[in-house]
C-alpha positions in Angstrom: 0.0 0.0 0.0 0.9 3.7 -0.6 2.8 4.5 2.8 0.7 6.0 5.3 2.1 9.7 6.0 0.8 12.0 9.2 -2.3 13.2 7.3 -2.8 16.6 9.7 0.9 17.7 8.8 0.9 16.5 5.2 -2.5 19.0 4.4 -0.6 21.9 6.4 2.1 21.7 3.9 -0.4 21.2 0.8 -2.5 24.2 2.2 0.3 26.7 2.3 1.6 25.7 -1.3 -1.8 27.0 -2.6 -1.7 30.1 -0.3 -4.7 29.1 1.6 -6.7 29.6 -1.5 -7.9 25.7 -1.5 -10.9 25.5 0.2 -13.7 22.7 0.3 -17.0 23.0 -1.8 -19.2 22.3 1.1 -17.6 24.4 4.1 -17.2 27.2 1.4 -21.4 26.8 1.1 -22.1 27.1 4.6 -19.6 30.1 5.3 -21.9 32.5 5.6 -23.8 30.8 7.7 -21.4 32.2 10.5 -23.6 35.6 10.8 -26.4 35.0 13.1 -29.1 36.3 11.3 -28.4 35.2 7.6 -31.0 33.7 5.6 -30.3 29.4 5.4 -31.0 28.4 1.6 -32.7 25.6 1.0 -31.0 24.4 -1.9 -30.8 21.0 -2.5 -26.8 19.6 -2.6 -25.4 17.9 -5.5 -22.4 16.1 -3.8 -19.4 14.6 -5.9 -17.7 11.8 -4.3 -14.4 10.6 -4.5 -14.2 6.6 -4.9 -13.8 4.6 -1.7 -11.0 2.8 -2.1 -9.2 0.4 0.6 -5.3 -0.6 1.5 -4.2 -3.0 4.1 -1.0 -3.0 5.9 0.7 -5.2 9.5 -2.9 -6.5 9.8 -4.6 -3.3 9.8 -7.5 -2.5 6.8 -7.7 1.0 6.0 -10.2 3.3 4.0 -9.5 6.0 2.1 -11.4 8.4 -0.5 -9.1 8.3 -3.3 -5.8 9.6 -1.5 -3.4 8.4 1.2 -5.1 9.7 3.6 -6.9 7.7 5.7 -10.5 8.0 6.3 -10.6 5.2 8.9 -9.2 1.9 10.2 -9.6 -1.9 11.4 -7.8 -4.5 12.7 -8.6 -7.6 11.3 -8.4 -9.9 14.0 -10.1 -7.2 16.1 -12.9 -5.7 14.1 -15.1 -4.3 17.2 -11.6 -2.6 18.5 -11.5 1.0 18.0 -7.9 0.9 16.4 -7.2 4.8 15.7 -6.0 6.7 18.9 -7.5 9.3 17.7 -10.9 7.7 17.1 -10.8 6.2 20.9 -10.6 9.5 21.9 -13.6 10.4 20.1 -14.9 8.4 22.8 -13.7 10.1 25.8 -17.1 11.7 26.3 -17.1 8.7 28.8 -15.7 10.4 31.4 -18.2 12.6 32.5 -21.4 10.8 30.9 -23.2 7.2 31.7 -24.2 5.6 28.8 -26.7 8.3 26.9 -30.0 7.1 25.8 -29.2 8.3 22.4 -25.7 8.3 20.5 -25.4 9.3 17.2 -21.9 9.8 15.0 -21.6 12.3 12.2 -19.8 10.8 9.5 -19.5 7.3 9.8 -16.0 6.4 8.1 -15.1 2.6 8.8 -18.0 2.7 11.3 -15.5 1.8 14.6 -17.1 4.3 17.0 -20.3 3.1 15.3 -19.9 -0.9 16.2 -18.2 -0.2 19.5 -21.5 1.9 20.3 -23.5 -0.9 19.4 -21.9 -3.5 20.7 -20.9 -2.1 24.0 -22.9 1.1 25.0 -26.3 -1.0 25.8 -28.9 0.0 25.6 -28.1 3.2 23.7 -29.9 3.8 20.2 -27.4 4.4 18.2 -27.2 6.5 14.8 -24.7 7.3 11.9 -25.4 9.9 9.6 -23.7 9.7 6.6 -23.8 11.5 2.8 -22.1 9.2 0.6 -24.2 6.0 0.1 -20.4 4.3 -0.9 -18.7 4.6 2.3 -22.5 3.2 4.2 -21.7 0.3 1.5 -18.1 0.1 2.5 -19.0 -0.1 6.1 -21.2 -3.3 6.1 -18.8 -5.2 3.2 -15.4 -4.1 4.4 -15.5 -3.1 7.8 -17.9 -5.5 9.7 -20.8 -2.9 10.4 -23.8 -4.6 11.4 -27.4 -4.2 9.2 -30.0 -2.0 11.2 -31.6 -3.0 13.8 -33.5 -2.0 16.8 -30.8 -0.2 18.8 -28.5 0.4 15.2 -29.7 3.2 12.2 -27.7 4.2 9.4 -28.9 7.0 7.5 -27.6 8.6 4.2 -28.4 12.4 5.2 -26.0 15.6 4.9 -25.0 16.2 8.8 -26.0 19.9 8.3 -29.5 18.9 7.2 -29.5 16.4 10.3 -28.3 18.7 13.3 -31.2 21.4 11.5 -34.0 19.4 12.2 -35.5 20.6 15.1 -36.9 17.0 15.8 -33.4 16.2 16.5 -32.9 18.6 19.3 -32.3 18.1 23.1 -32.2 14.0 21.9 -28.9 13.4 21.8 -26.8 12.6 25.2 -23.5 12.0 22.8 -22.8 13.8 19.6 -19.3 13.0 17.8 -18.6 14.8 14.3 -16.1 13.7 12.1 -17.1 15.1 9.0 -14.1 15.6 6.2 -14.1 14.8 2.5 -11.2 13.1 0.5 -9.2 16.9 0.6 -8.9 15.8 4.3 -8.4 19.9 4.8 -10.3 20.4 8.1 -13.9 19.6 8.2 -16.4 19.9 5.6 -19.2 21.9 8.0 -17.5 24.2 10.7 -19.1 27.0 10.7 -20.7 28.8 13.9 -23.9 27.9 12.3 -23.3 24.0 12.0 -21.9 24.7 15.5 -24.6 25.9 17.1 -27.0 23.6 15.7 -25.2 20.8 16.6 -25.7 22.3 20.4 -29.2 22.3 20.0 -29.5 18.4 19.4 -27.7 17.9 22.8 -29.7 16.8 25.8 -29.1 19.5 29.0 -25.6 17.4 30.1 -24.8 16.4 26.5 -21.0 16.3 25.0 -19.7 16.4 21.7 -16.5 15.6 20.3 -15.2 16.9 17.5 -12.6 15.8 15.5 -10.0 18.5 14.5 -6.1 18.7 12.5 -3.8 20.0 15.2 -1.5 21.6 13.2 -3.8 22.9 10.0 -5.0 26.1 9.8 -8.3 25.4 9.8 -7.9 24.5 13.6 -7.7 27.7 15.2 -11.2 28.4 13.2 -12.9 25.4 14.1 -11.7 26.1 17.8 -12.8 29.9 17.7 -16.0 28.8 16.6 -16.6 25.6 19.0 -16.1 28.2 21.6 -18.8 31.1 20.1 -21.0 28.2 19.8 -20.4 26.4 22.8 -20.2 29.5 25.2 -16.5 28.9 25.7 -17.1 25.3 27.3 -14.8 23.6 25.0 -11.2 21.7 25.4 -9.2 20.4 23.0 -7.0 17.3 24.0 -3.1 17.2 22.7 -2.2 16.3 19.4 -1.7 12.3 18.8 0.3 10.7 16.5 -1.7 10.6 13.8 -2.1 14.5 13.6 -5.4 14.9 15.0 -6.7 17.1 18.1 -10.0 15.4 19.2 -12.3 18.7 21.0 -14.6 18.3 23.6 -17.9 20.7 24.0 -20.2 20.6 26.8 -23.7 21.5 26.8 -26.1 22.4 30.2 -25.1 23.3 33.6 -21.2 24.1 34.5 -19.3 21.0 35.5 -17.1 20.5 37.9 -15.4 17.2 38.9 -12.3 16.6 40.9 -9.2 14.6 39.3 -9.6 11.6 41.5 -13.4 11.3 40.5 -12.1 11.2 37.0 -9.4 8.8 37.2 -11.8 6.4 39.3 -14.0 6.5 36.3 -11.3 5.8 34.0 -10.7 2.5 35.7 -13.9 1.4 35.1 -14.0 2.2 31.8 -10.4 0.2 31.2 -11.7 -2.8 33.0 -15.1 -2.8 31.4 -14.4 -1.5 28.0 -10.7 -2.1 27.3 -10.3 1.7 26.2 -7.0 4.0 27.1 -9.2 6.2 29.5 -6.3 6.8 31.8 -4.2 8.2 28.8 -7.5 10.7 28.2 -7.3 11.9 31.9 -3.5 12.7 31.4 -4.3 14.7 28.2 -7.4 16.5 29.6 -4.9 17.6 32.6 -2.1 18.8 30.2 -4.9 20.7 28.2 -6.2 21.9 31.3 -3.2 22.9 32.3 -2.5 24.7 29.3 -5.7 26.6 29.7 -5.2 27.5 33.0 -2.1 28.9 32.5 -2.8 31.2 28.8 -5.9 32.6 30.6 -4.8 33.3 34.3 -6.8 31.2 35.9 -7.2 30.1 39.8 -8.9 27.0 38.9 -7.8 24.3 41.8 -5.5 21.7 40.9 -7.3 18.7 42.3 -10.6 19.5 40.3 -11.4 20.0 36.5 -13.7 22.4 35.6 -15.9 23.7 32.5 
């Protein structure tokens, strides 16, 4: 297979050969969307997809949209494992919530938070939203993603349209958004707009995570807008390997929960679900930390607070 390079550096270096004049069809459709009171046309989308194509390497299956860049993983001999350290930390909502009644995923990719959802977060309904009726295909024939079923709904829908409907909001105890197009140059929605809508569909203690580049430009915007749509309640873990910053936004009252409670939690969720949860209270600390320090702040040590 095409060597797999660090996909967040690689479309840093491609964006500043064009001078930052590249930009994606479908963000560039929703930019104005940013001003509160703009008019939302209602002009059907006429998506063009890149082909879903597939390379496997040390075991590991990967998809991709045309490019090297990698649009999702699986480990053969592991195919309910979330493989991606960045994808497990899509899941790090964990810390703070019990199992929501309702989870859904925008953008479903090679469906891993998807199955582990399914398989593992009874008795959650769970829900992918996904444009491209390829990648859906991809998912069940490549990737091991169960059909639909009574706890399990695919649906081929544009995210924007979906976080819009109003019969989607206050349902939704965990939201995570990983929305990018075979460019792979930031997401495809990140506007305040989609932001903000995406709020909505949160219950009144609901999370989102949302998966960011940590060293592509479009991550200062998507974080500047996370945080005008999120009323500041938003942290961004470090930067993994792979290049990506996974952010978390928090909806309802504010939340305040010491360290130890945290890493107590994170035990269970090691012993129960065999993901890295200790590694996410390390990197919500350093972020926190971080935070603390840019901004001032007498925020005690022994608690973590947003």
């Amino acid at each position: 297979m095409t060597n797999l390079i660090k996909r967040a550096s690689a479309e840093a270096r491609a964006f500043s050969k064009t001078g930052g004049k590249t930009r994606s069809k479908t963000a560039s459709k929703h930019a104005d969307a940013d001003l509160d009171n703009a008019p939302v046309i209602e002009a059907p989308r006429k998506p063009r997809f890149a082909p879903v194509t597939f390379s496997e390497e040390g075991g590991v299956r990967y998809l991709h949209f045309g490019t090297e860049w990698v649009q999702g993983a699986m480990r053969l001999s592991k195919p309910q494992h979330i493989e991606l350290e960045y994808a497990q930390q899509m899941m790090s909502w964990l810390l703070f919530l019990a199992t929501p009644a309702r989870i859904v995923q925008l953008g479903l990719g090679a469906a891993a938070l998807t199955k582990f959802a399914h398989r593992y977060l009874r008795p959650a309904k769970v829900e992918a939203i996904e444009l491209n009726p390829a990648v859906v295909v991809a998912a069940r024939t490549m990737f091991e993603l169960p059909h639909d079923d009574a706890r399990l709904t695919v649906r081929e829908l544009d995210a924007w349209d979906f976080v819009h409907d109003r019969a989607n909001h206050g349902t939704i105890g965990a939201l995570q958004i990983d929305v990018y197009d075979a460019t792979a140059r930031g997401p495809v929605l990140d506007s305040v707009a989609f932001y903000r809508a995406a709020r909505a569909c949160l219950t009144e203690a609901g999370i989102a995570t949302i998966n960011l580049f940590g060293d592509h430009p479009s991550y200062v915007r998507n974080m500047k807008r996370l945080k005008e749509a999120f009323d500041g309640r938003v942290i961004a873990l470090p930067e993994v390997h792979e290049g990506n910053r996974i952010a978390l936004a928090f909806s309802g009252p504010a939340l305040e929960v010491s360290w130890a409670a945290l890493e107590k939690r994170a035990r269970l969720l090691e012993s129960k679900l065999g993901l890295p949860a200790h590694q996410w209270v390390k990197a919500l600390r350093e972020s926190n930390a971080e935070n603390s320090k840019s901004s001032k702040s007498n925020k005690h040590d022994d608690t973590f607070a947003i």
